[in-house]
DOVEX-638913 format. One record per residue: x, y, z negated of N, C-alpha, C in turn; residue number from 1; residue in one letter; chain. Coordinates in steps of 0.2 Angstrom, whole numbers, plus 5000, padded with zeros to 4 digits. Atoms other than C-alpha are relative to their C-alpha. Last residue first. Example, Ala and Ser with C-alpha at 12.3 -4.5 7.8 and 13.67 -1.06 7.14 Angstrom:
BEGIN
    n_x    n_y    n_z   ca_x   ca_y   ca_z    c_x    c_y    c_z   num   residuo   cadena
   4996   4994   5001   5068   4995   4964   4996   5005   4997     2         S        A
   5004   4994   5000   5062   4978   4961   5004   5006   5000     1         A        A
END
This chain:
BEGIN
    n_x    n_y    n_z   ca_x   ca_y   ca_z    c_x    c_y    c_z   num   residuo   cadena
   5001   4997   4995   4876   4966   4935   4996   5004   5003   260         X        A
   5004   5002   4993   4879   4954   4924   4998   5007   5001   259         X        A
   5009   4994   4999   4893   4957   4912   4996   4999   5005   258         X        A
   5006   5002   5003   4905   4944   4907   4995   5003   5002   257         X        A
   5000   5007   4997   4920   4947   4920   4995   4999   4997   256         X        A
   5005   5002   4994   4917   4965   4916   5000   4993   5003   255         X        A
   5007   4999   4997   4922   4964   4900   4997   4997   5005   254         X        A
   5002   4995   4997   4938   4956   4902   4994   5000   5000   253         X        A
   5001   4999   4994   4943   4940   4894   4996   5005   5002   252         X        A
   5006   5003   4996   4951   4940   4880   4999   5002   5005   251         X        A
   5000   5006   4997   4969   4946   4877   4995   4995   5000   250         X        A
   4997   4998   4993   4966   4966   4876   5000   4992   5002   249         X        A
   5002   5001   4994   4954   4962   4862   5002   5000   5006   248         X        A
   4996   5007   5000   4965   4968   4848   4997   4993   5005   247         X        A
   5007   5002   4997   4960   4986   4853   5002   4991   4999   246         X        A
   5009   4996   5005   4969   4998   4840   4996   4993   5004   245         X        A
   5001   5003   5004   4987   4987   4845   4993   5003   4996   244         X        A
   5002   5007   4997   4987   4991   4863   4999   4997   4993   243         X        A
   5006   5002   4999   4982   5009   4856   5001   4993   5002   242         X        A
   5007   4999   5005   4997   5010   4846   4995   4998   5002   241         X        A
   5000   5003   5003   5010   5001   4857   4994   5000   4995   240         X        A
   5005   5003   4994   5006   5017   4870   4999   4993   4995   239         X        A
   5007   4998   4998   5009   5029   4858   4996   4995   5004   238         X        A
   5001   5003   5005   5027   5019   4853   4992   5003   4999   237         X        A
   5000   4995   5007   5032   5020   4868   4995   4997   4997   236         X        A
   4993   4995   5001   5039   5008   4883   5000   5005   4994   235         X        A
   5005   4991   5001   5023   4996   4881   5009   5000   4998   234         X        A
   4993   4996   5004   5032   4977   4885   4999   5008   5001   233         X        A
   4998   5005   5003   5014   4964   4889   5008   5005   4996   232         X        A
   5001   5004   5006   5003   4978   4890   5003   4996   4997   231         X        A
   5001   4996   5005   5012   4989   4902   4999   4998   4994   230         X        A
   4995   4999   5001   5019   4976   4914   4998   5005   4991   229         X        A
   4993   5003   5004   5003   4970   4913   5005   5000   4998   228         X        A
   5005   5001   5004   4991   4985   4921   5004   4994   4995   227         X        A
   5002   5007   4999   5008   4987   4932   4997   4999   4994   226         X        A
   4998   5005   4996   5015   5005   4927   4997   4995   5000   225         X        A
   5004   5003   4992   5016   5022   4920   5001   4993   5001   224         X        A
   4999   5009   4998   5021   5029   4902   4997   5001   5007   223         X        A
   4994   5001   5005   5020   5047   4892   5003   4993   5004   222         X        A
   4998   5007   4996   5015   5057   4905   5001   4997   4996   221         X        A
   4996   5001   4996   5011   5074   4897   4998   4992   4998   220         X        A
   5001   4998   4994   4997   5084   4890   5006   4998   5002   219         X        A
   4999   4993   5000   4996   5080   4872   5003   5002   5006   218         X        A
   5002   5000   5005   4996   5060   4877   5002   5009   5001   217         X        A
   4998   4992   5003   4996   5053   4891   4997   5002   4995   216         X        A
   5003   4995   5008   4995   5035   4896   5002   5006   5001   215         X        A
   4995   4995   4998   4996   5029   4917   4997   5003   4994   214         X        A
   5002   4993   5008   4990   5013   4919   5005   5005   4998   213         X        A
   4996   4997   5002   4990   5001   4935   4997   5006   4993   212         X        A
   4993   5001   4998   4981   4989   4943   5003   5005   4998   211         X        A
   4995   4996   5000   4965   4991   4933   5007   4998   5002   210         X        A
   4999   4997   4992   4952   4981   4929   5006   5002   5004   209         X        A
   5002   5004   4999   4950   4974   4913   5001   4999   5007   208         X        A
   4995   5005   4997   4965   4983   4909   4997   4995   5000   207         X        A
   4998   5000   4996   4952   4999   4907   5005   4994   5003   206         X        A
   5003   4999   4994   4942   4993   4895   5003   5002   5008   205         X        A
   5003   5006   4999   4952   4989   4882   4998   4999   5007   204         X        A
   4994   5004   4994   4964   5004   4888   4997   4995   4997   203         X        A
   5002   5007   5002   4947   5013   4880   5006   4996   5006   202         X        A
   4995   5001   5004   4951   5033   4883   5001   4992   4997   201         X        A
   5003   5004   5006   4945   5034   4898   5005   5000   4995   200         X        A
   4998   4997   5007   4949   5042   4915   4994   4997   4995   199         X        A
   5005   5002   5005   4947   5029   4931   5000   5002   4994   198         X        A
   4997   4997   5007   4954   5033   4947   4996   5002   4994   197         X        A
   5003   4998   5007   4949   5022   4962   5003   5004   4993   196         X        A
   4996   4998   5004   4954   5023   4980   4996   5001   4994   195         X        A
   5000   4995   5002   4944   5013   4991   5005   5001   4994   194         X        A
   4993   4999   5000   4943   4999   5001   5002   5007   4998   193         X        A
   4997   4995   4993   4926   4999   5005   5006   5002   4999   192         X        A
   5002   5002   4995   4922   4982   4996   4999   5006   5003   191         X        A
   4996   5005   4996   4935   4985   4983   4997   4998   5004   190         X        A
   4994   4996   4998   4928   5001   4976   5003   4995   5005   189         X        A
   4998   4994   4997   4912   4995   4973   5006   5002   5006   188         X        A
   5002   5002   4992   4916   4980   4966   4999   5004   5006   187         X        A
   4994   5006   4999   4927   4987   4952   4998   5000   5008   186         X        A
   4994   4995   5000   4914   5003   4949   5004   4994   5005   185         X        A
   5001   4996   4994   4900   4991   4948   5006   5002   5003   184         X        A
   5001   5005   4995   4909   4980   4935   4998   5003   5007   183         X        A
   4993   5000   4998   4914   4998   4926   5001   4994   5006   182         X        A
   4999   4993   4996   4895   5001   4926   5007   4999   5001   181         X        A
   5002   5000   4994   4890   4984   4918   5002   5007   5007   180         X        A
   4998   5005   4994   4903   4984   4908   4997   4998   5003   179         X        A
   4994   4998   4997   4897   5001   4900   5004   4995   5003   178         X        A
   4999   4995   4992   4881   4996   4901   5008   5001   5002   177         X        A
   5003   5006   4995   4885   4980   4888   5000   5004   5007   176         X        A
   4994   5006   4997   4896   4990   4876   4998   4996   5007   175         X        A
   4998   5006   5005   4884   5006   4875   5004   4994   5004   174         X        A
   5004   5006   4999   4885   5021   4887   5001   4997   4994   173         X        A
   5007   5000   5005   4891   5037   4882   4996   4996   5000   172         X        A
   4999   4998   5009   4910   5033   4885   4992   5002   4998   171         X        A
   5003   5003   5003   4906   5028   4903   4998   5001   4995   170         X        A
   5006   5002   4998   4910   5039   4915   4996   4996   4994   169         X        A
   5005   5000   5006   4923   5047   4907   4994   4999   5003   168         X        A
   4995   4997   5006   4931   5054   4923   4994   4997   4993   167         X        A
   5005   5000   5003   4928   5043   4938   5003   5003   4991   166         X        A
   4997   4998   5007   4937   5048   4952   4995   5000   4995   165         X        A
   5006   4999   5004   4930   5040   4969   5004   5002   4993   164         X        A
   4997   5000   5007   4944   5041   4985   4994   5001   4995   163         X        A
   4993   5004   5000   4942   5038   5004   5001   4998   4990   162         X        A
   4992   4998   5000   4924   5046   5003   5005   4994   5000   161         X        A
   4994   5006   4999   4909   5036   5012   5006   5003   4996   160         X        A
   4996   4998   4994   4897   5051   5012   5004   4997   5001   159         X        A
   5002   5002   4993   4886   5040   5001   5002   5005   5005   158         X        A
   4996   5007   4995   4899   5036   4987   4995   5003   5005   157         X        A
   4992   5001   4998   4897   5051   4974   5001   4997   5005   156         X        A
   4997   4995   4998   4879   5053   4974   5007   5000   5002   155         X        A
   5004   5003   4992   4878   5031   4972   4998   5011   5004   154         X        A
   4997   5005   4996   4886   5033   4958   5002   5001   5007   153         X        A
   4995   4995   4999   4877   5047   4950   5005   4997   5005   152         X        A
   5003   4996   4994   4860   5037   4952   5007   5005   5001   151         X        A
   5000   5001   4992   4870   5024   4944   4998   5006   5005   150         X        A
   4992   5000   4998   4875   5034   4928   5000   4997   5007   149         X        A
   4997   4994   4998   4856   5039   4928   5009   5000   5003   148         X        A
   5003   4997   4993   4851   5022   4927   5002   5006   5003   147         X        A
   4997   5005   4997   4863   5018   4912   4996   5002   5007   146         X        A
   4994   4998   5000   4857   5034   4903   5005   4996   5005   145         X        A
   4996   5002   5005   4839   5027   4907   5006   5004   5001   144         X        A
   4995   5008   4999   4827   5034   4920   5004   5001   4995   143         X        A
   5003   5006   5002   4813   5047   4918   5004   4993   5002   142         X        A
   5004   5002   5008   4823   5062   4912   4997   4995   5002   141         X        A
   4995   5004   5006   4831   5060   4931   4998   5000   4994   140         X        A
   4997   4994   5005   4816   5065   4939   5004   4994   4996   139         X        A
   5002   4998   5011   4807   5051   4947   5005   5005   5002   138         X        A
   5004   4992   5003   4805   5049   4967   4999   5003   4995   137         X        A
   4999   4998   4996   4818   5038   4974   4995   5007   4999   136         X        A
   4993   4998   5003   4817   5028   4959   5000   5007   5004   135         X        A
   5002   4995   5005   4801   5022   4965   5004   5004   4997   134         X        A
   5006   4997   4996   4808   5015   4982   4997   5005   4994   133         X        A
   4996   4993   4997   4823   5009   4971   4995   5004   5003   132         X        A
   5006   4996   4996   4813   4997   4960   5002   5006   5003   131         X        A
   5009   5006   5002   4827   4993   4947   4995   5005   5004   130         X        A
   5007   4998   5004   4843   5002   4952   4994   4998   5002   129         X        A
   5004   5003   5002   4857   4990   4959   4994   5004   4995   128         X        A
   4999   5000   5007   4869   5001   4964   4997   4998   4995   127         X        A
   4994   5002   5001   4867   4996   4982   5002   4999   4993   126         X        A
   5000   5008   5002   4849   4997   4981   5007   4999   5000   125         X        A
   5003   5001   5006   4851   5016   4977   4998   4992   4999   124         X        A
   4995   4999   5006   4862   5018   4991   4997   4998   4992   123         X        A
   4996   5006   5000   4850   5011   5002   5006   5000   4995   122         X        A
   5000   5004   5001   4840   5022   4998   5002   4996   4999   121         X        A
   5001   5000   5007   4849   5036   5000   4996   4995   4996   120         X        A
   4994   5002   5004   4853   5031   5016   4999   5000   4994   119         X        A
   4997   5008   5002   4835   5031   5020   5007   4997   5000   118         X        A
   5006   5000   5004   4831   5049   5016   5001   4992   4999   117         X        A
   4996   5001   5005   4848   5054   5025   4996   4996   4993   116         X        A
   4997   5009   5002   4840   5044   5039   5005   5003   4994   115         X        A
   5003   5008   5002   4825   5054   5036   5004   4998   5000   114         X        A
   5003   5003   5006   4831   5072   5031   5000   4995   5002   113         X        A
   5006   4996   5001   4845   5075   5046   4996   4997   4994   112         X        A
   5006   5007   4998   4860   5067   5045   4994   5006   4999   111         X        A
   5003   4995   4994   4877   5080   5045   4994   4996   5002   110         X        A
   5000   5003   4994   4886   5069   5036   4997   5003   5006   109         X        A
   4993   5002   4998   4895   5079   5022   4999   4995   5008   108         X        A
   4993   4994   5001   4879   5092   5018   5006   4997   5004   107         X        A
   5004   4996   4997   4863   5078   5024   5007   5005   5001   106         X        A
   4998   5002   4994   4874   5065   5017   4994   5003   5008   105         X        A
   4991   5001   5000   4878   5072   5000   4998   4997   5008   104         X        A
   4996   4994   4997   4859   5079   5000   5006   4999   5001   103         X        A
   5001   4998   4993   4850   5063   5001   5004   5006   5002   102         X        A
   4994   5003   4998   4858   5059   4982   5000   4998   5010   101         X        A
   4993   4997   5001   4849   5074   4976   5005   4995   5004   100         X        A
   4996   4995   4998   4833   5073   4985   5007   5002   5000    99         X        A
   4999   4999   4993   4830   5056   4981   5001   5006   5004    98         X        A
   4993   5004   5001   4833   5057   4962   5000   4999   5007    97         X        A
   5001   5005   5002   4820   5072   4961   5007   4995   5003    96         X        A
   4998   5004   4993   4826   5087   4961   4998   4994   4998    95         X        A
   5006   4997   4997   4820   5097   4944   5000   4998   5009    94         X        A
   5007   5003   5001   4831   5089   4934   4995   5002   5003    93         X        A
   5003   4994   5003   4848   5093   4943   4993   4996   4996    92         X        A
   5009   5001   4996   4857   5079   4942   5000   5005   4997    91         X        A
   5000   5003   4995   4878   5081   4936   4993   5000   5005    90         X        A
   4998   4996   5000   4874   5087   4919   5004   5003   5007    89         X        A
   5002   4991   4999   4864   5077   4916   5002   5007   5001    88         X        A
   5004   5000   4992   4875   5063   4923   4993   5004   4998    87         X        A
   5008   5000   5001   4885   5064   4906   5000   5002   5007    86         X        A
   5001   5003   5009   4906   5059   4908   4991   5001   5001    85         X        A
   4998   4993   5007   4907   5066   4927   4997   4994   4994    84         X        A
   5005   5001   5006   4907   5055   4943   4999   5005   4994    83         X        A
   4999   4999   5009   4917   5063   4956   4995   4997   4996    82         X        A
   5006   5000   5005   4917   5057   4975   5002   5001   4994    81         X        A
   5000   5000   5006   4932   5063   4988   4994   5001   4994    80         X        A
   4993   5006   5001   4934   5064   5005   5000   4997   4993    79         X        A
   4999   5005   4993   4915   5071   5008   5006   4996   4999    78         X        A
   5006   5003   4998   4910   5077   4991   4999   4996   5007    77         X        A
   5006   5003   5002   4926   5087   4988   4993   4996   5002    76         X        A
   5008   4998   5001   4935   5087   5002   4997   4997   4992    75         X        A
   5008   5003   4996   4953   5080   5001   4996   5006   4997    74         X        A
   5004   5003   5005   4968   5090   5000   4993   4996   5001    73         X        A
   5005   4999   5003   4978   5089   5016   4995   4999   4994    72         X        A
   4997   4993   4998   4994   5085   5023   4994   5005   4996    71         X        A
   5002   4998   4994   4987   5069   5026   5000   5005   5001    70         X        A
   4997   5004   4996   4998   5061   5013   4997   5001   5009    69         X        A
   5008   5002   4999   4992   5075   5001   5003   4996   5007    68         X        A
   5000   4999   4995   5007   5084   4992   4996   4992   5001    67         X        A
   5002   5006   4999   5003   5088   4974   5000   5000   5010    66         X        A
   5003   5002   4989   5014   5102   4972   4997   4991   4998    65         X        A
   4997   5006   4996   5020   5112   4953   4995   4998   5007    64         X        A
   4995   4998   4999   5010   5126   4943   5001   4992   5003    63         X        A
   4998   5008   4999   4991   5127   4942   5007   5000   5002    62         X        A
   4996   5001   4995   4983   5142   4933   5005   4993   5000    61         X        A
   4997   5004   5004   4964   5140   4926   5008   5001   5005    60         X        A
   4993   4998   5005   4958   5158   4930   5005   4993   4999    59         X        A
   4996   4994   4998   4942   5150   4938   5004   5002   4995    58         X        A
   5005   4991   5001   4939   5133   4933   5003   5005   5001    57         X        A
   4998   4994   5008   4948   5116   4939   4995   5007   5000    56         X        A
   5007   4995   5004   4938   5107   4953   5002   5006   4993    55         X        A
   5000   4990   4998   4953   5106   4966   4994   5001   4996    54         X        A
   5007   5000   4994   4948   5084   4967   5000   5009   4999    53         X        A
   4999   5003   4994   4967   5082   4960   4993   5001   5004    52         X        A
   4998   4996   4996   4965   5096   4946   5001   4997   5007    51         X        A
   5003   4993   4996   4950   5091   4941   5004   5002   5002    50         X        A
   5004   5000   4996   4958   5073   4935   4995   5006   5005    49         X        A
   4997   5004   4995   4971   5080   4929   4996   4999   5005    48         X        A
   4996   4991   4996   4962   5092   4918   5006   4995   5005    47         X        A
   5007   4996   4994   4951   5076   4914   5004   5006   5002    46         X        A
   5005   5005   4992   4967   5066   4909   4994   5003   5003    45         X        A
   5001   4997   4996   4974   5081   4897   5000   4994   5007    44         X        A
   4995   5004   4998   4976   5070   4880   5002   5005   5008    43         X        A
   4995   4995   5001   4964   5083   4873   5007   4998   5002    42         X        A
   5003   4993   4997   4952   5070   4870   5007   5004   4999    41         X        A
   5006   4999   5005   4963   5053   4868   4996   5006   5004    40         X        A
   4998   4998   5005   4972   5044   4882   4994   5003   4996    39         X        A
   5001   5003   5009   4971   5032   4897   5002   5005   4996    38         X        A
   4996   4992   5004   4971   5039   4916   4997   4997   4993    37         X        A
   5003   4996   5008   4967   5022   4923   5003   5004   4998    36         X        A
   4997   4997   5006   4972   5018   4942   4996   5001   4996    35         X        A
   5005   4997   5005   4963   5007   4954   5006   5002   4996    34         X        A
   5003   4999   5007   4971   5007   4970   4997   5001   4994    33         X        A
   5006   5006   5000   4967   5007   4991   5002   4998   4990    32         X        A
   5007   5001   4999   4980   5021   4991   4997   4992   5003    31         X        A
   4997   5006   4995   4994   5024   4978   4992   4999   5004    30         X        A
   5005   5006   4999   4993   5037   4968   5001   4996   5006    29         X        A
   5004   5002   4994   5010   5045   4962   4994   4998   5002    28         X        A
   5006   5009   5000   5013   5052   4945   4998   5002   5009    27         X        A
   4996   5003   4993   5026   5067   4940   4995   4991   5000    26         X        A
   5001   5005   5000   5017   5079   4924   5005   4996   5009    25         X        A
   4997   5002   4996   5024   5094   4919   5001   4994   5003    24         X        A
   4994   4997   4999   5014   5099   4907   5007   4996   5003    23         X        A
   4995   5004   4996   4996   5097   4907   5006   5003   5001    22         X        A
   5002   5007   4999   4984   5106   4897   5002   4995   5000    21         X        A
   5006   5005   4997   4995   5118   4895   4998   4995   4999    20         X        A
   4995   5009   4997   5002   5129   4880   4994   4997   5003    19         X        A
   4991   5000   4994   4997   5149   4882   5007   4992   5001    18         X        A
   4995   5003   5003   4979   5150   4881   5005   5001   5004    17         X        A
   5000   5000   5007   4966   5163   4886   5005   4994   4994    16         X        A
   5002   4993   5002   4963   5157   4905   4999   4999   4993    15         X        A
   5007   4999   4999   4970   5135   4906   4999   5009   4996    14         X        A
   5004   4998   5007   4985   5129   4909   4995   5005   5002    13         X        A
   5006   4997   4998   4989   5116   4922   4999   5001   4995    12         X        A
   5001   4994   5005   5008   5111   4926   4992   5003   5000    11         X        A
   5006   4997   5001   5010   5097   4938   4997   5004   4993    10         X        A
   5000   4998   5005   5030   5092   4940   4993   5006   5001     9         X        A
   4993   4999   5003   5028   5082   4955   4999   5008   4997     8         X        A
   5001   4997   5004   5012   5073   4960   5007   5002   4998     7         X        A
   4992   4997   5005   5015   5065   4976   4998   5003   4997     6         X        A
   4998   4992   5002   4997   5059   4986   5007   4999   4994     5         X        A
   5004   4996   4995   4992   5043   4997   5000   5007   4997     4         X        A
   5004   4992   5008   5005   5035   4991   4996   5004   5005     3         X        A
   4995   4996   5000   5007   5016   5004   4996   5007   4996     2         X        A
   5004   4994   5000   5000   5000   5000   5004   5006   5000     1         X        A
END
């Protein structure tokens, strides 16, 4: 697999403070990958994550180069899908679930209403949402927190992008959704040959999955490397911690249990 972007020395701090988010970070992606960004709140994995899909906030400034293997940053919404931690926050509530995830391929495909009308369908079968035909016309409030994170899913993915970033998608689910949503994710990603990046703070979770993990802690890099290589001989003593907070690491991976 070859990088599909060069991170070198990534600096993002943010308007009204004077120590960054991120400081001086050096990390490749590689394409067709699953990466996990691992670390606490304040670890600067979402401000990572925002700054590879260009969503950072105004004022935030951003020092060092991510160069973009096609020269180019991807599109949000067209090259590039975001999930966000809550999917309220993400759906409007006054669209219904069929307008919102018909307009990703009305905006990035150029489809007119109807066949954006039954993509969106069919993306809503894809993500397994109960009764999709109905679905297609509730208001987010009347679906589950676990339904909603599909219906986010399935906005993110139906312009085809190359890349899907999932920042804390899970963390407000419970144990069961949450490995049902990561198993999605997995499959997902690996039947359109897609580039995955997965912020979380749960390296249980993530090394169910995940060809690669990249800790950080108080806004730098502290570790990189082969989802194994890391677990079995952790280079710091941050990264030893969490593998010892989750003593589940050598069972068998959620998502291998969770139906779907």
């Amino acid at each position: 697999m070859s990088t599909l972007c060069e991170i070198r020395g990534l600096s993002v701090t943010y308007r009204g403070q004077t120590e960054p988010a991120l400081d001086h970070v050096d990390l490749d992606i590689v394409a067709g990958e699953r990466l996990a960004i691992i670390g606490e709140s304040g670890s600067g994995k979402s401000t990572l994550a925002r700054a590879i899909a260009g969503l950072l906030p105004p004022g935030a400034r951003l020092e060092g180069k991510m160069q973009w293997r096609s020269g180019q940053p991807p599109l949000p919404g067209r090259d590039l899908g975001f999930v966000f931690q809550d999917p309220s926050s993400s759906l409007n509530p006054v669209l219904t679930i069929g307008e919102q995830v018909a307009e990703g391929g009305r905006r990035h495909l150029g489809l007119s209403w109807r066949p954006a009308y039954t993509l969106a369908l069919k993306m809503l079968e894809r993500v397994r949402i109960p009764e999709p035909e109905n679905a297609m016309k509730a208001f987010p409030h009347q679906l589950s927190g676990g339904q909603r994170q599909r219906v986010a899913i399935a906005a993110a993915l139906v312009a085809r992008p190359g890349m899907l970033i999932a920042d804390e998608a899970t963390s407000a689910l419970d144990m069961v959704v949450q490995a049902q949503i990561v198993s999605l994710l997995d499959e997902l990603v690996r039947e359109a040959g897609m580039t995955l990046i997965f912020i979380t703070h749960d390296i249980a979770l993530a090394s169910g999955f995940a060809d690669r993990l990249a800790i950080f802690k108080d806004g730098n890099l502290i570790e990189s490397g082969p989802t194994g290589n890391v677990l079995a001989s952790p280079k710091d003593a941050y990264t030893r911690t969490l593998i010892a907070s989750h003593r589940d690491l050598t069972t068998p991976p959620l998502i291998r249990e969770a139906s779907v």
